[in-house]
Each structure stands twice: as C-alpha cells, then as structure tokens.
Residue frames relative to the residue before (quaternion, step in Angstrom):
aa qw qx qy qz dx dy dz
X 1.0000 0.0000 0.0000 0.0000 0.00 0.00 0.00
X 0.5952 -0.5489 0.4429 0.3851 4.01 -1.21 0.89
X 0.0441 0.6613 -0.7250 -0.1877 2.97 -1.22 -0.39
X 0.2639 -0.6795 0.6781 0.0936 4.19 -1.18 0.58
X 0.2114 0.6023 -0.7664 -0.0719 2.64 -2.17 -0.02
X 0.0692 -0.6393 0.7605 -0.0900 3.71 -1.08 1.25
X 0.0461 -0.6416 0.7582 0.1069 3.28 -1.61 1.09
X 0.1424 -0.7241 0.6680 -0.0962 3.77 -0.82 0.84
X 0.4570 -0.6212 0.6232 0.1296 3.30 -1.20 1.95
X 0.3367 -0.7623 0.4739 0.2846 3.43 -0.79 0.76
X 0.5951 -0.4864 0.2599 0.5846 4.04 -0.56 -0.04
X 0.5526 0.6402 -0.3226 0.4251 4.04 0.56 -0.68
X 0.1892 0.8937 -0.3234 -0.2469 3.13 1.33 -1.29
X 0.1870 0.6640 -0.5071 0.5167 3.08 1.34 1.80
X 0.7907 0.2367 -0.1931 0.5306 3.98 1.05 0.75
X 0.1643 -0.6805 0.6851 0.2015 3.77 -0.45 0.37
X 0.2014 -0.6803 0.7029 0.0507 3.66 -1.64 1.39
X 0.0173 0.6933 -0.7120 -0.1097 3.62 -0.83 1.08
X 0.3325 -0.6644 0.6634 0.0889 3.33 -1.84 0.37
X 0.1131 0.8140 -0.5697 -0.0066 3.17 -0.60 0.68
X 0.0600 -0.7584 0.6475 0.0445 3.76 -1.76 0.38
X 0.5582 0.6986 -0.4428 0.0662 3.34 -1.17 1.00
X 0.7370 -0.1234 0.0393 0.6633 3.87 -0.31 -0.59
X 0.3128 -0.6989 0.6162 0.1845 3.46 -1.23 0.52
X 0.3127 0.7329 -0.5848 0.1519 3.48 -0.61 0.92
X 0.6042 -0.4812 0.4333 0.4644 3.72 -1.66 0.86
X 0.8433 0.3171 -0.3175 0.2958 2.89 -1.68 0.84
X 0.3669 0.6568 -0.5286 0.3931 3.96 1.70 -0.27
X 0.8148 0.4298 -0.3446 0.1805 3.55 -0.33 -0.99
X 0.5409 0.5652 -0.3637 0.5056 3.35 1.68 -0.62
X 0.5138 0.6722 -0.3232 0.4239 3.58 0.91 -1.18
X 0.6648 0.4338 -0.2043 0.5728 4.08 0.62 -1.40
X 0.8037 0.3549 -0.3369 0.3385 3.50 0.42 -0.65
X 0.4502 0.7273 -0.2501 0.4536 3.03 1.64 -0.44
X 0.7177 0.5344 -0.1155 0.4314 3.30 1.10 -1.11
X 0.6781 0.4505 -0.2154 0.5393 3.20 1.24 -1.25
X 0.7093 0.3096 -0.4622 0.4329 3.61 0.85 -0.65
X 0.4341 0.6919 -0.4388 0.3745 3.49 0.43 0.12
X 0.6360 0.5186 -0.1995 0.5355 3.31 1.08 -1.35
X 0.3933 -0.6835 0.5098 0.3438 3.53 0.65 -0.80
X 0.5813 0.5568 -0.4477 0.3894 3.66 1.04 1.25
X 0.4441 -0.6027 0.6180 0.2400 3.21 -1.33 1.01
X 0.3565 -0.5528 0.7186 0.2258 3.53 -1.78 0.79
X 0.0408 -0.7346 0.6333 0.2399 3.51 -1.09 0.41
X 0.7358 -0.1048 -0.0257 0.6686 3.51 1.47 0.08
X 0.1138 -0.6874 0.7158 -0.0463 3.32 -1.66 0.68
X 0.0998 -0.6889 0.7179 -0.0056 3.14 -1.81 1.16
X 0.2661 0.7410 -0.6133 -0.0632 3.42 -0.96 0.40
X 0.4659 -0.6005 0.6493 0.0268 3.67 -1.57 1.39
X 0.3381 -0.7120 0.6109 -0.0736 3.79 -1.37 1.31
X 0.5005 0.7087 -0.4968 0.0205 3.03 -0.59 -0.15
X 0.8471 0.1020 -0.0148 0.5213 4.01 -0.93 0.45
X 0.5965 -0.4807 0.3076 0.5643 3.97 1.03 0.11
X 0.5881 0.5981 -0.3826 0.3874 3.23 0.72 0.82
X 0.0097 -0.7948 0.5988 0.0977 3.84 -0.45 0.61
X 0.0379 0.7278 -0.6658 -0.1599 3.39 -1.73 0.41
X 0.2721 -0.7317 0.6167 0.1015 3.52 -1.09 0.55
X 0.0334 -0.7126 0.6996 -0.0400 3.40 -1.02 0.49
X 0.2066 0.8225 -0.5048 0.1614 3.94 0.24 1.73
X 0.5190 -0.5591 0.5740 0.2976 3.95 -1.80 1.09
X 0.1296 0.7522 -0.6311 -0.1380 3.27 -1.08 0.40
X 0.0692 0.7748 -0.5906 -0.2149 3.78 -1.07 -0.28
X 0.7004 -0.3199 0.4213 0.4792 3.17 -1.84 0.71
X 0.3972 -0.6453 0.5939 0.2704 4.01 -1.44 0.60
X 0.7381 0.4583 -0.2050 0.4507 3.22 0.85 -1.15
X 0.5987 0.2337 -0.3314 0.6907 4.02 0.88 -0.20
X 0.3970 -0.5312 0.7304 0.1635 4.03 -0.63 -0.81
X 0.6571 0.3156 -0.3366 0.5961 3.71 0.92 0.38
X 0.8722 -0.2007 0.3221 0.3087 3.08 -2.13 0.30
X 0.2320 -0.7272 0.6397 0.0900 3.42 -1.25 1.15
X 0.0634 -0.7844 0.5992 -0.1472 3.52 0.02 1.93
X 0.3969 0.6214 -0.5370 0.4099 4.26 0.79 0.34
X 0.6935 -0.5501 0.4419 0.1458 3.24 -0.86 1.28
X 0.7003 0.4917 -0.0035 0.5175 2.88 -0.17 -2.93
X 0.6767 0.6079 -0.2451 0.3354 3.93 0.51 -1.20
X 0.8333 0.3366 -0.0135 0.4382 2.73 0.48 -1.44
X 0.1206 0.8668 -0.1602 0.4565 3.29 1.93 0.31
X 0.8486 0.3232 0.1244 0.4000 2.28 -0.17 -2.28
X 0.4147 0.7705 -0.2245 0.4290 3.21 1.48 -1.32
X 0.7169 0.4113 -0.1278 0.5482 3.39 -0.09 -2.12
X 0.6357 0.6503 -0.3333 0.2489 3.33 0.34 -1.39
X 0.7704 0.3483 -0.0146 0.5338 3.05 0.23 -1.73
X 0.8260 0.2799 -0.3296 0.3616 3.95 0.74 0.06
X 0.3261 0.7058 -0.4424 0.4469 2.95 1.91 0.64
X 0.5415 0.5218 -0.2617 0.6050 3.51 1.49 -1.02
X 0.7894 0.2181 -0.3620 0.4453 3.16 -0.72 -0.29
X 0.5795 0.3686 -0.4615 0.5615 3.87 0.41 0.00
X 0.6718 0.5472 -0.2794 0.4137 3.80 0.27 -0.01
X 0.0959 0.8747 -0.4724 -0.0508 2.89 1.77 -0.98
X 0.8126 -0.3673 0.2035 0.4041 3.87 -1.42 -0.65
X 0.0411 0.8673 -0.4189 0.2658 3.35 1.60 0.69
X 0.1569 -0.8189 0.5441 0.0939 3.78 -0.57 0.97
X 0.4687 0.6272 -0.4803 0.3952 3.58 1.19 0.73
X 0.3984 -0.6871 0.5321 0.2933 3.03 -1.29 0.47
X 0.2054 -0.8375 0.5046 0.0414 3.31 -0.66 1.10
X 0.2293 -0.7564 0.4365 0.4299 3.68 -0.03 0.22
X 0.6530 -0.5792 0.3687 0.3196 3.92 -1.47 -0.09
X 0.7258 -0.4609 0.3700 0.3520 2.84 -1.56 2.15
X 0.0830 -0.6655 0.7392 0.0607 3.26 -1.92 0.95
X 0.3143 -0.7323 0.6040 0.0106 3.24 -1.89 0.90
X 0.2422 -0.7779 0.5795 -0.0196 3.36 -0.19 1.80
X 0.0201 0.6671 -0.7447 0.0042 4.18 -0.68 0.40
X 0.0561 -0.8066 0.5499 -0.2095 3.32 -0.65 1.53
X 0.0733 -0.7853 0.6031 0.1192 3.69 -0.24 0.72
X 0.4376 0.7944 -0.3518 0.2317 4.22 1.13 0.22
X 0.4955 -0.6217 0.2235 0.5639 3.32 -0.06 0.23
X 0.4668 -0.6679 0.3847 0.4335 3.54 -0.94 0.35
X 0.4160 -0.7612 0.4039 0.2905 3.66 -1.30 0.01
X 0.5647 -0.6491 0.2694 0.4327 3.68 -0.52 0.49
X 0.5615 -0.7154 0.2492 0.3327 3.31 -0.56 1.75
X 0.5795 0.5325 -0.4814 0.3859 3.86 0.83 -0.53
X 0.5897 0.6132 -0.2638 0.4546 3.51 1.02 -1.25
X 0.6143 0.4016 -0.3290 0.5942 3.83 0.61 -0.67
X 0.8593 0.3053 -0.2707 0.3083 3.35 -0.01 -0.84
X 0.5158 0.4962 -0.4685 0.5180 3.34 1.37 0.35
X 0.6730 0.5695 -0.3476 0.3192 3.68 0.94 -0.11
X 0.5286 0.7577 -0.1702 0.3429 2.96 1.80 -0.89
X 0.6242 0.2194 -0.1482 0.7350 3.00 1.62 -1.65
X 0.5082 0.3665 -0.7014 0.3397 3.62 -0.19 0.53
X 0.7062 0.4476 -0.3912 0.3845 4.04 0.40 -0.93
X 0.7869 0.4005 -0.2399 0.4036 3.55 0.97 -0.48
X 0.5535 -0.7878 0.2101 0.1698 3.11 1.82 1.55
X 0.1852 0.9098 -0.3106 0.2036 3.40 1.51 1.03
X 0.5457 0.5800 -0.3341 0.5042 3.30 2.17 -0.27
X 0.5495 0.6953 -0.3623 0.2887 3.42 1.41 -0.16
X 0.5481 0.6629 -0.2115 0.4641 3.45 1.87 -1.54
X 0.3750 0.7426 -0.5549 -0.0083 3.72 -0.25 -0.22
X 0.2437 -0.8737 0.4206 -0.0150 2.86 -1.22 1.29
X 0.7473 0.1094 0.1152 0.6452 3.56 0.44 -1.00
X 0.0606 -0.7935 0.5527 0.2473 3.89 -0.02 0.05
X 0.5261 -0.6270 0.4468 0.3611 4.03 -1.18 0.62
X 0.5315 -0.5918 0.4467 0.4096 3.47 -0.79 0.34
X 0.7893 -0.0413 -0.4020 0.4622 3.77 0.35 0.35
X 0.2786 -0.7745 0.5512 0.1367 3.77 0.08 1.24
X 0.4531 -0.7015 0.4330 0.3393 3.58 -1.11 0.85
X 0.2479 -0.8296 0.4364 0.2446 4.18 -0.62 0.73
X 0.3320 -0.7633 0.5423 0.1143 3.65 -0.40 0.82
X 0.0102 0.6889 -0.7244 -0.0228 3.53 -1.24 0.61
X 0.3909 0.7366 -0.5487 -0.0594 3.77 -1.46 0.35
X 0.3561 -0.8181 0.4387 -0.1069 2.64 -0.98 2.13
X 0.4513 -0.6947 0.4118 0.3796 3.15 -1.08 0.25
X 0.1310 -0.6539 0.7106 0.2240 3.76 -1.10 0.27
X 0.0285 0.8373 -0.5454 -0.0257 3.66 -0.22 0.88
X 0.6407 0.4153 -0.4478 0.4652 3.55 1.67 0.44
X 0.6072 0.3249 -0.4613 0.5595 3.71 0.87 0.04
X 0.5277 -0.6052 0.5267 0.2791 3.92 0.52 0.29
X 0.5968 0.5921 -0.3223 0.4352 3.92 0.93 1.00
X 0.4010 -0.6236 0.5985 0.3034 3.48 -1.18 0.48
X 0.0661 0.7380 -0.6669 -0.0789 3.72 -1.00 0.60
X 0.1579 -0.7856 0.5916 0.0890 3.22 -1.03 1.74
X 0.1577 -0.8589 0.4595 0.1620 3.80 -0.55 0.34
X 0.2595 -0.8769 0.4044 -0.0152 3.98 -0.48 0.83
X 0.0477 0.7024 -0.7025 0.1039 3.89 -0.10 1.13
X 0.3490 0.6698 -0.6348 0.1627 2.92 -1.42 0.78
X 0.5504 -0.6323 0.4110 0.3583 3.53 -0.84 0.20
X 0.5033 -0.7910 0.3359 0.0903 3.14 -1.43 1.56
X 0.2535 0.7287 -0.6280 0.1013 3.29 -0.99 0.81
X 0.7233 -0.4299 0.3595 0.4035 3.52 -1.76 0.34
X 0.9022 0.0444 -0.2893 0.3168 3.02 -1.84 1.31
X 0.2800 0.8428 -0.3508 0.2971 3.17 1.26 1.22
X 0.5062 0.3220 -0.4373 0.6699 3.28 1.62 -0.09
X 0.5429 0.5008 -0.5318 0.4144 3.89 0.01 -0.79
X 0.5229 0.4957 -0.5343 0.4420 4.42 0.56 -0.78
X 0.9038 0.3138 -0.1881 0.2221 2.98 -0.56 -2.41
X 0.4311 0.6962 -0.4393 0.3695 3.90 1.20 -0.69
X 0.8397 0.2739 -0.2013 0.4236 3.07 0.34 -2.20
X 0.4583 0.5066 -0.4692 0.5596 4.01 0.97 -0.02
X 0.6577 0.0962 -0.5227 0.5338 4.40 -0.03 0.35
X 0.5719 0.6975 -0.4007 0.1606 3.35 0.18 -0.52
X 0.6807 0.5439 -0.1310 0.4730 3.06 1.59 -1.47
X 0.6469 0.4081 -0.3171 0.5607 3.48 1.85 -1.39
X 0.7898 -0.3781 0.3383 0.3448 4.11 0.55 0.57
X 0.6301 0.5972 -0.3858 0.3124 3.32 1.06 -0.91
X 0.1722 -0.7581 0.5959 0.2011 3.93 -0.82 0.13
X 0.2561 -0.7683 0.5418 0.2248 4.06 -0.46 0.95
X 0.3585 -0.8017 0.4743 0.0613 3.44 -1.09 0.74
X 0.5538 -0.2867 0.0214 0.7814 3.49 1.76 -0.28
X 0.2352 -0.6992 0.6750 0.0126 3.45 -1.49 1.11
X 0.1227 -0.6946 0.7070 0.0507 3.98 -1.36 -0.04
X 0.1028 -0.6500 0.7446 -0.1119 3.17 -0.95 1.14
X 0.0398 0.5718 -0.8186 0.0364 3.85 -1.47 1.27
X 0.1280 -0.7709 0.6240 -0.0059 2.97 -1.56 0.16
X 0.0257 0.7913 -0.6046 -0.0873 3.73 -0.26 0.52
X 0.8505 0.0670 0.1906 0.4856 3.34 -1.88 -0.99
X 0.8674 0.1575 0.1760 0.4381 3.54 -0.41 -1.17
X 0.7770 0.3223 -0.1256 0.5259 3.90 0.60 -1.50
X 0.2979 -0.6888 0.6496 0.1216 2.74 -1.41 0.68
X 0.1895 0.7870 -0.5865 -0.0278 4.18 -0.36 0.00
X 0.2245 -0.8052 0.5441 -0.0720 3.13 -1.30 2.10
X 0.2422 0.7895 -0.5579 -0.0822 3.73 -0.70 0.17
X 0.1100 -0.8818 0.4546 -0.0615 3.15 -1.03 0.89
X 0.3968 -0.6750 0.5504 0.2897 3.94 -0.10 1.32
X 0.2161 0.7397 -0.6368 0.0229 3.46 -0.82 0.35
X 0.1308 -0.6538 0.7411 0.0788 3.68 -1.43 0.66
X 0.5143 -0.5443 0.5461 0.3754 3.73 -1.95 0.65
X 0.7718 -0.3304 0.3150 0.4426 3.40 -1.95 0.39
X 0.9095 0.1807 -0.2108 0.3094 3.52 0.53 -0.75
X 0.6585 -0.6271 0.0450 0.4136 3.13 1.35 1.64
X 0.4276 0.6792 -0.4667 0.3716 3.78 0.79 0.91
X 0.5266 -0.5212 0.5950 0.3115 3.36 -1.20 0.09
X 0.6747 -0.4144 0.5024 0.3473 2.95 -1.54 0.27
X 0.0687 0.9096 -0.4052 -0.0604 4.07 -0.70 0.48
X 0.7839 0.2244 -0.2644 0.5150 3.12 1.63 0.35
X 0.6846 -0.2724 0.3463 0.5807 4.32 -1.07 0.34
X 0.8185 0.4970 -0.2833 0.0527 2.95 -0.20 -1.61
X 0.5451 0.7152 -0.1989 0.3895 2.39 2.11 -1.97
X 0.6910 0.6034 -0.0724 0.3913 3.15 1.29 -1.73
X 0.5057 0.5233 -0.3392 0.5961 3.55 1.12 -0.41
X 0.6297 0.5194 -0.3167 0.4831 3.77 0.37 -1.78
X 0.8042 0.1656 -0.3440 0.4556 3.95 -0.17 -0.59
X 0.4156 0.5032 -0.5923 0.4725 4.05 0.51 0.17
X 0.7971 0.2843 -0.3462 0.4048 3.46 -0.05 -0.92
X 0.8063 0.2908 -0.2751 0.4355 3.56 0.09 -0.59
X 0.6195 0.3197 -0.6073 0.3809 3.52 0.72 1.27
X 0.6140 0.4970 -0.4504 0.4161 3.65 1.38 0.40
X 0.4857 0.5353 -0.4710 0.5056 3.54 0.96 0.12
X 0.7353 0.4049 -0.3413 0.4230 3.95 0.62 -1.28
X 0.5741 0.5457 -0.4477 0.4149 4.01 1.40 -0.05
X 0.6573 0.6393 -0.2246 0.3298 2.99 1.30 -1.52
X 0.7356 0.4926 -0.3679 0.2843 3.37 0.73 -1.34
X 0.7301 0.3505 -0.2824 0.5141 3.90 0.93 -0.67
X 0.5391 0.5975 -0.4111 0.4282 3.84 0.67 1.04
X 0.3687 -0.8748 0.3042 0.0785 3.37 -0.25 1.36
X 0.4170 -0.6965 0.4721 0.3436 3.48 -0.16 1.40
C-alpha cells in the first residue's frame, strides 16, 4: 500500500499545510507529532480521517522560533522525509517517493481534501468489519429522462449531504435535482445525476465504483 507526504505553503503564507496518507495503526499520530516537535514546529491545528486501514491527515504547522511559515528548502526536506517514514512505518510494500506540491491557489476546505485523499488512495476498496447500520446504495438507470438515479438510506447525522455531494462531485458526476427526507434516525437520498460530459452512467462496473465510494465517503465520518 502507498504511503504520501505533500507539505504546501498555505495562501497567507503565515502556515505550512502538510498532507498526509497511509497505513492506519495505534500509535501513528503520536509518532507525527513526535517528529514535528523535533523538527521545531508548532501544530496550530490538525485533522486526521480513518477509514478501512487507512489514515489521512491534513496538518498547520509553523516555524517555533519565527511563528510563520516553514519556507527552507533543505527543511522542509527533511520534514516530508522523515514523515513519509513513519507513515510507511514497517510496511513491506513498495511505495513510490513522498511528493511536494508548493501551491499559491486558494486552499480547499479541509473535510473536502480529506475526503479526496482517501477517495485517491482507493479506501472504498479495503473493507473490513461492516457497522451495524451500514449505509445502502442503489444506482439505476433512468433511460427515459436520459439520467443515472443513485438512491441512499443510511443513518442520520450532521454533514451528511456536505459527505455524499462532495463524494459525486469529486467522481465528476454533476446532480440535476436531488431529495433529501429525513426522519428519527434515517436519512433517505436520491439524486438524478449525469457525468461532466453529460451521459449517464453506462456500465456495472461504472455503477459498482460509485456504490462503493459513496459508502466509504458516509462511512468514513461515522463512529464505530
């Protein structure tokens, strides 16, 4: 399995944003922090997202000794370096080598990255234990209104459209009219949706691919 690391000047450039993906195991997060204070960097905030044995992080850091952005080359280097290891940890995969993005774009909203992260790092594939009310997907054709119609039951909780939206959104898909009910407990979505370049959905496979990767993008912020 990969493992990453990207450190990215934020736009303010009064913080350094690293990103990180790989194995999930007890004790990773102390390990990163462990590193960074070494390094000489203050967290000013940290998120990090689970899912299937997989972890991503998405963390603020500054320079301790200025209180601004870590912009040293050689530094920052090292930085990636050393937390590319420890996200690799004793892992007998070959993994290929930690990249380093320096962006000056706007930045993106850290849930939203961090659902992309484990979507690119193919975390709906891993399944492990399932939750006792798991979220059920359906996606049908509508071959007279010329649409894909994906439907969603699953148990309710906050920022649950913000999940499944930004999970078609990311796989290309664009929704055309959606419904959202909610009761006690359930939640039940459906949503017309066509790809970016105005088709339906057109094969199993295609169809399989978004079942899984909108229960993985419910799953990952739902507490065992």
């Amino acid at each position: 399995m990969k493992s990453s690391a990207s450190l990215i000047p934020s736009k303010d450039h009064t913080s350094t944003t690293i990103e990180l993906t790989g194995n999930d195991r007890p004790g990773l997060l102390s390990e990163l922090s462990a590193v960074l204070a070494d390094m000489g960097c203050n967290v000013i905030n940290a998120e990090i997202w689970t899912h299937n044995a997989r972890a991503a992080t998405v963390i603020h850091i500054t320079d301790r000794s200025t209180g601004h952005a870590i912009e040293d080359p050689d530094r920052l280097s090292t930085i990636k370096e050393l937390l590319f290891n420890v996200m690799k940890g004793d892992s007998d995969f070959k993994t290929p080598s930690a990249r380093m993005f320096v962006s000056t774009s706007r930045e993106t909203h850290t849930d939203r990255r961090l659902h992309q992260m484990l979507l690119a790092d193919r975390d709906f594939e891993r399944h492990n234990d399932k939750f006792s009310m798991e979220p059920h997907v359906t996606v049908l054709d509508c071959s007279d209104r010329d649409y894909t119609v994906v439907t969603i039951r699953c148990l309710d909780r906050p920022k649950l459209l913000f999940d499944t939206v930004c999970c078609l959104t990311d796989m290309e898909y664009v929704v055309f009219h959606g419904t959202v009910i909610t009761g006690r407990l359930e939640a039940y979505q459906e949503y017309y949706i066509r790809h970016v370049d105005g088709f339906p959905i057109s094969s199993e496979a295609e169809q399989q691919r978004v079942m899984e990767c909108l229960e993985a993008a419910i799953e990952r912020r739902t507490t065992q």
